[in-house]
C-alpha positions in Angstrom: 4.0 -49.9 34.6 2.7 -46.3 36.8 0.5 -44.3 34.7 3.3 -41.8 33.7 4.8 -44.8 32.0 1.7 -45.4 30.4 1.0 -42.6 29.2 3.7 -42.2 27.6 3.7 -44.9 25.9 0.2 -44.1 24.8 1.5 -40.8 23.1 4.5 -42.2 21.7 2.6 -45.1 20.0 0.1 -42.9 19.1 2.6 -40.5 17.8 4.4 -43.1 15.2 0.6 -44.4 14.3 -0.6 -41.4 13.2 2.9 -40.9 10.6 1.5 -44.4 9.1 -1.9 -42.4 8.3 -0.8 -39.4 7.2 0.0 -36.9 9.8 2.7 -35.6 11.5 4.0 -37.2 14.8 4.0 -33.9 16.9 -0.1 -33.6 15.6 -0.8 -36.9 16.6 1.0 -36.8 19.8 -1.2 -33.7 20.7 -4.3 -35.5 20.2 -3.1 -38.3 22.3 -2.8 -36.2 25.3 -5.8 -34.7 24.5 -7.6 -37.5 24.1 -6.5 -39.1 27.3 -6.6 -35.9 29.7 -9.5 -35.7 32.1 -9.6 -31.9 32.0 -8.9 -29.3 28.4 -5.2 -28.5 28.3 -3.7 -25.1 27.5 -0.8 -24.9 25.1 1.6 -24.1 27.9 0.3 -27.4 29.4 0.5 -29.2 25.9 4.2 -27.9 25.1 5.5 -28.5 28.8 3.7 -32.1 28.8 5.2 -32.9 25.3 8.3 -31.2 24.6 7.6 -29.1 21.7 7.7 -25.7 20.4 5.1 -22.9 20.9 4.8 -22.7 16.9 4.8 -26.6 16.4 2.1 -27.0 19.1 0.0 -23.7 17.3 0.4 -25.3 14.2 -1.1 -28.5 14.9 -3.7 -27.5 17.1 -5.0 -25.5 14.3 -5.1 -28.6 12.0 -6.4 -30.8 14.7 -9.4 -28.5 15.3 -10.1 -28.0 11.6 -10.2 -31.6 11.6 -13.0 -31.4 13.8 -11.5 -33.7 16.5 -9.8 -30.9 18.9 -12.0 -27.9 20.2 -11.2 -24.8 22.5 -12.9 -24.7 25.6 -12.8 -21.2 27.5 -12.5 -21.4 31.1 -14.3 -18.8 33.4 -11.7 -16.0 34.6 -9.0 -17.1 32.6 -7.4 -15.1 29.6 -5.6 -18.7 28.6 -7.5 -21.2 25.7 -7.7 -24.7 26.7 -8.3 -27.4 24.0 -9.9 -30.8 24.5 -10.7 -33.4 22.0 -13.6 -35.7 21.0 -13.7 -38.5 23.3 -16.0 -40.8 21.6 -14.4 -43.4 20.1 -16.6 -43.8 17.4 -17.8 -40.5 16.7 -13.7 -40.0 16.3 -13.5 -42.8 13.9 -16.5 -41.2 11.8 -14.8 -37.7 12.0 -11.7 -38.8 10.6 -13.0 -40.8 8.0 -15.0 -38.0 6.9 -12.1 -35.9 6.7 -9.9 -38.2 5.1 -13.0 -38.8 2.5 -13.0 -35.1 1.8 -9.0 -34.6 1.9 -8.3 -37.3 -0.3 -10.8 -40.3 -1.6 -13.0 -37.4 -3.3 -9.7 -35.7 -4.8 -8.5 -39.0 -6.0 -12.2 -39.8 -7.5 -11.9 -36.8 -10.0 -8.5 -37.2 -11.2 -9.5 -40.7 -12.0 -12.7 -39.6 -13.5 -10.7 -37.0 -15.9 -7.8 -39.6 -16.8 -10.3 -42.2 -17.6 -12.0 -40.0 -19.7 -9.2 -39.3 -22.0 -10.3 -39.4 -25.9 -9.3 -43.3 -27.3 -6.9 -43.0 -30.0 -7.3 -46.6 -30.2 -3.3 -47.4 -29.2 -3.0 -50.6 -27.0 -1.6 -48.3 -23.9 -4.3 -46.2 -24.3 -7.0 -48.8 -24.0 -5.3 -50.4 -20.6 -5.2 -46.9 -19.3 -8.7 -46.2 -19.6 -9.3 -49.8 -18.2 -7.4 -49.3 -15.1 -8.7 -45.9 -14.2 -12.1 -46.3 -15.2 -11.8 -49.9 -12.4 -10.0 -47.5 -9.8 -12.6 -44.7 -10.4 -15.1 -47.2 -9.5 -14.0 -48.7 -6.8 -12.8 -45.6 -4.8 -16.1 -44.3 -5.5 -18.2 -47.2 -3.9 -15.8 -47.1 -1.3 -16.3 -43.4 -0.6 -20.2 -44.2 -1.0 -20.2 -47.1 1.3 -18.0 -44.8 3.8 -20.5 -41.8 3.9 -23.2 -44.2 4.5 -21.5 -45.8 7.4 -20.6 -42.3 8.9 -23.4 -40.5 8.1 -25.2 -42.7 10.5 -25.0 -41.8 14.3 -24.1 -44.7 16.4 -26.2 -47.4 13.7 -26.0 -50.6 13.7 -23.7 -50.6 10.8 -21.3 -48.4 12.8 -21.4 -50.6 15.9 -21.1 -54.2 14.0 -18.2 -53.0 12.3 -17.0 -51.9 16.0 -17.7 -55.4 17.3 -15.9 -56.8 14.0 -12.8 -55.0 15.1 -12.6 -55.8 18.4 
């Protein structure tokens, strides 16, 4: 396999990945070059490289950058804005899951919290209710706990065990 092969590869696995988390194929495709190219790209680069649309390629790099894993980078005597992304692994990993924390384990935390705290009008479905979402509420929020404590750490030994455990 030559590295054009490779590459893209990389980006289209990358691409249908980051659909399973959440995010749009064209957004995770961007990062993927990103995240793999030596030198910040412009969007001219990034829409000839990849195929896609001035707007599409706008778009996403907007919501890559506010979710703090794609930054502009200016380059001296040129009018053009070149992006590049975070290329350590694991302060990636920690990035995302703070994000993903914020976007949707804290969300989910207080709609449980509400539900469960619905008034008991003593009723059989009532009682399971309460049950379930106070059990939910609970464990989303020791997982959001236990995730803030692992990426609130830089480069710990928590972080790098659980590294080593993936690998």
């Amino acid at each position: 396999m030559n590295y054009e092969e490779a590459k893209n590869k990389f980006i289209s696995t990358w691409g249908s990945l980051g659909t399973l988390w959440g995010i749009n194929k064209a957004m995770a495709q961007i990062h993927a070059l990103l995240m793999i190219s030596p030198e910040p790209l412009s969007m001219e680069d990034i829409m000839e490289q990849l195929q896609i649309s001035r707007g599409n390629t706008s778009m996403n790099l907007r919501q890559l950058m506010d979710w703090g894993i794609v930054f502009k980078e200016n380059k001296m005597g040129e009018r053009k804005e070149y992006f590049t992304s975070e290329k350590d692994v694991q302060e990636l990993a920690r990035q995302i899951a703070k994000e993903r924390s914020r976007r949707e384990l804290k969300p989910t935390i207080k709609v449980l919290n509400e539900v469960s705290n619905l008034q008991e009008d003593g009723t059989p479905e009532t009682k399971e209710l309460i049950k379930q979402t106070k059990a939910l509420h609970d464990m989303a929020d020791t997982l959001d706990t236990l995730m803030n404590k692992v990426i609130g750490h830089d480069h710990n030994w928590i972080t790098k065990a659980l590294v080593k455990l993936i690998k």
